[in-house]
C-alpha positions as CSV (number, residue, x, y, z in Angstrom):
1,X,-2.1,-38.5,42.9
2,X,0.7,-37.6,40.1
3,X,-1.9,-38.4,37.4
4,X,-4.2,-35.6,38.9
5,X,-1.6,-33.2,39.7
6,X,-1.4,-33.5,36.1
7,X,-5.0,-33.0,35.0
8,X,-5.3,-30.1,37.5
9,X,-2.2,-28.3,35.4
10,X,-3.9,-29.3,32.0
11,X,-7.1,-27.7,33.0
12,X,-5.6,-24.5,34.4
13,X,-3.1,-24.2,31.5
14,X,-5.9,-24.5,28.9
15,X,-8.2,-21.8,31.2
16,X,-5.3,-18.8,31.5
17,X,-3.7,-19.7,27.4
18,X,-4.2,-16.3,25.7
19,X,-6.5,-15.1,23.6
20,X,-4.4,-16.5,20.0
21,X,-6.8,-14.6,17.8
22,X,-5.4,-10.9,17.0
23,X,-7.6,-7.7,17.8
24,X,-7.8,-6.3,13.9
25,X,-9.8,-3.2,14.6
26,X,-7.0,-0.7,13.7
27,X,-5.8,-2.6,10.8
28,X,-10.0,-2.7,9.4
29,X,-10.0,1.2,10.1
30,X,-7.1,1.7,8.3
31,X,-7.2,-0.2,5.7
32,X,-10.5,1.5,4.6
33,X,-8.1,4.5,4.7
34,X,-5.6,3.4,2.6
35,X,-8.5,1.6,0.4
36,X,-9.8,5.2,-0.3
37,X,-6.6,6.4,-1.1
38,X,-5.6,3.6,-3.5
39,X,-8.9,4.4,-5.3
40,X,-8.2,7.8,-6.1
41,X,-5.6,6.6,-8.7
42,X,-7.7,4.6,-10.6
43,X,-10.4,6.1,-13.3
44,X,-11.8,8.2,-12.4
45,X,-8.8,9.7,-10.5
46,X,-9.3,12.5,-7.4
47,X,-6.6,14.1,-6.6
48,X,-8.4,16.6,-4.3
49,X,-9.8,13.3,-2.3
50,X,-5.8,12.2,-1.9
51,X,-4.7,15.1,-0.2
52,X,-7.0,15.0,2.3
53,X,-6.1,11.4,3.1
54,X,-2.2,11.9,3.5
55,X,-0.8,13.7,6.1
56,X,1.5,16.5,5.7
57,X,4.8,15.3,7.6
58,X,4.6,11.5,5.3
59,X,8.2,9.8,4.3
60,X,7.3,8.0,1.5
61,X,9.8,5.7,-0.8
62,X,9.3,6.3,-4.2
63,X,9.3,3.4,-6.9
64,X,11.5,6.4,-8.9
65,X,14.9,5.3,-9.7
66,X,16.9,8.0,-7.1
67,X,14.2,9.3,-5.6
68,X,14.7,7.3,-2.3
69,X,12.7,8.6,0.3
70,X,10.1,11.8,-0.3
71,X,8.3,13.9,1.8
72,X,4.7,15.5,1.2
73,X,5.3,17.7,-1.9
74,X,7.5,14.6,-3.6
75,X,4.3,12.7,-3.0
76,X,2.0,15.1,-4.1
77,X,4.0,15.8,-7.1
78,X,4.0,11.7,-8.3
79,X,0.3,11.6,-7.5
80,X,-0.5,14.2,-9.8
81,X,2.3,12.6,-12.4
82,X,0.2,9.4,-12.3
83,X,-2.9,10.6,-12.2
84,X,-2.7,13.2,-14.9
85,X,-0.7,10.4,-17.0
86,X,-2.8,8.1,-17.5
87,X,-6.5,6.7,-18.0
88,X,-8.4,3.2,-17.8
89,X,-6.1,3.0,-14.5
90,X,-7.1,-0.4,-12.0
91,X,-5.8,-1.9,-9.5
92,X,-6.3,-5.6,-10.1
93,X,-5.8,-9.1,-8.3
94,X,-5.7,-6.9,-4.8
95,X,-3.7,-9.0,-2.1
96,X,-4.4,-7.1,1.5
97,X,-2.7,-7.7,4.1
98,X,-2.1,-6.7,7.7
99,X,1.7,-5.4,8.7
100,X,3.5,-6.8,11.7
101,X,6.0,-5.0,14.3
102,X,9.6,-6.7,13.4
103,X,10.0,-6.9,17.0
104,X,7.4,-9.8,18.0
105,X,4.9,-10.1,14.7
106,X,2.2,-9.3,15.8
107,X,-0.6,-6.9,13.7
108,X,0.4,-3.1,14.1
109,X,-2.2,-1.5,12.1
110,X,-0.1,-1.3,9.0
111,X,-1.0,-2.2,5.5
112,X,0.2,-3.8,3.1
113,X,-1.0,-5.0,-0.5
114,X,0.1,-6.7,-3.5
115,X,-1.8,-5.8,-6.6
116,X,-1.3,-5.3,-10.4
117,X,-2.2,-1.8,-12.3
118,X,-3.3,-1.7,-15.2
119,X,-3.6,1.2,-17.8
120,X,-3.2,3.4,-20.6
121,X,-0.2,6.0,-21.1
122,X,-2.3,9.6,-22.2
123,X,1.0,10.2,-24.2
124,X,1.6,7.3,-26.1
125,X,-1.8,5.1,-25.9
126,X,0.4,2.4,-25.0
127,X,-0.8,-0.1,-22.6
128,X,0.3,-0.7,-19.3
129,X,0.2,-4.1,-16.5
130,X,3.2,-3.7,-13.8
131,X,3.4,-5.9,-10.5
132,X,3.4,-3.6,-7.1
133,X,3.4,-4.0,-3.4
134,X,2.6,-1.0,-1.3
135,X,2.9,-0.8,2.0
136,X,1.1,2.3,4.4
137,X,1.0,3.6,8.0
138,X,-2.0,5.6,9.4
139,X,-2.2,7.7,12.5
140,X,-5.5,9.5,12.9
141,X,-6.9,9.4,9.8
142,X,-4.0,9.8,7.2
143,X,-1.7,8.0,5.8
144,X,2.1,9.2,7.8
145,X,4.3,6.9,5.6
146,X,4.6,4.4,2.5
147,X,6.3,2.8,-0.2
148,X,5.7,1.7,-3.6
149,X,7.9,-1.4,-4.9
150,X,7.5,-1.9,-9.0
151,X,9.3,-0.9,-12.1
152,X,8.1,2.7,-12.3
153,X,11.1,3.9,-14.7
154,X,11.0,0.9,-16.7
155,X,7.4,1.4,-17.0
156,X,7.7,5.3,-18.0
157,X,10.2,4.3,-20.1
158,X,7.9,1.5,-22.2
159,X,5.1,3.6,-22.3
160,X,7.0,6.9,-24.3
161,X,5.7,7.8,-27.5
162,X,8.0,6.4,-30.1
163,X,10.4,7.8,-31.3
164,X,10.3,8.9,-35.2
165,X,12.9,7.2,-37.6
166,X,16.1,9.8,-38.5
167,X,15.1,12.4,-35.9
């Protein structure tokens, strides 16, 4: 009797256990979202294209040293630095993955990526390779806050035109 008491449990346990796969709908329709966005840096960039994906009231943390958190216009601003900066841009060795809630991990519709960009500085010709991870939330079609983690000064920084010898 004990030993079917126990099968009985087994069977019922394994019929009710939750569904262990998460839904990933939101993070798919997002991620195309953020996908689009990403593109618009690299050659040829669209800036025009970027606007429309971002939405107007975004908190994003800049990769500038004391930036720290920028709204719309700050964003707007560093795309067009970027964009207008530099040519041959990619975004290589793309690593995309969905964000969790910190509360119980599980998929919130976040994104987040780990990537390389490569390019050229229009000022200097110099070339460029720098080691990012972005992160991105999207409500209703545009992206509502982000971050960008690399060296951006130090990259600005290697990429100036040199400077001339006794000037």
């Amino acid at each position: 009797m004990k030993n079917l008491f126990y099968a009985l449990f087994f069977v019922l346990f394994a019929c009710t256990s939750p569904n262990t796969t998460p839904d990933m709908t939101l993070y798919n329709a997002n991620l195309e979202i953020v996908k689009k966005a990403m593109a618009c840096y690299e050659t040829p960039q669209d800036f025009e294209t970027f606007k429309t994906l971002i939405c107007e009231s975004v908190k994003h943390q800049s990769p500038m040293y004391g930036q720290g958190v920028v709204d719309y216009d700050g964003v707007m601003g560093q795309a067009q630095f970027y964009m207008n900066g530099f040519s041959n841009v990619k975004f290589e060795n793309a690593k995309w993955l969905p964000g969790v809630d910190t509360v119980n991990y599980q998929n919130n519709g976040s994104v987040r990526v780990y990537g390389t960009w490569t390019g050229t500085s229009n000022a200097s010709g110099k070339e460029f390779a720098v080691d990012s991870y972005h992160y991105f939330y999207v409500k209703d079609g545009k992206i509502t806050a982000s971050g960008d983690y690399f060296d951006a000064t130090g990259m600005v920084m290697a990429l100036a035109p040199d400077q001339e010898m006794g000037k």
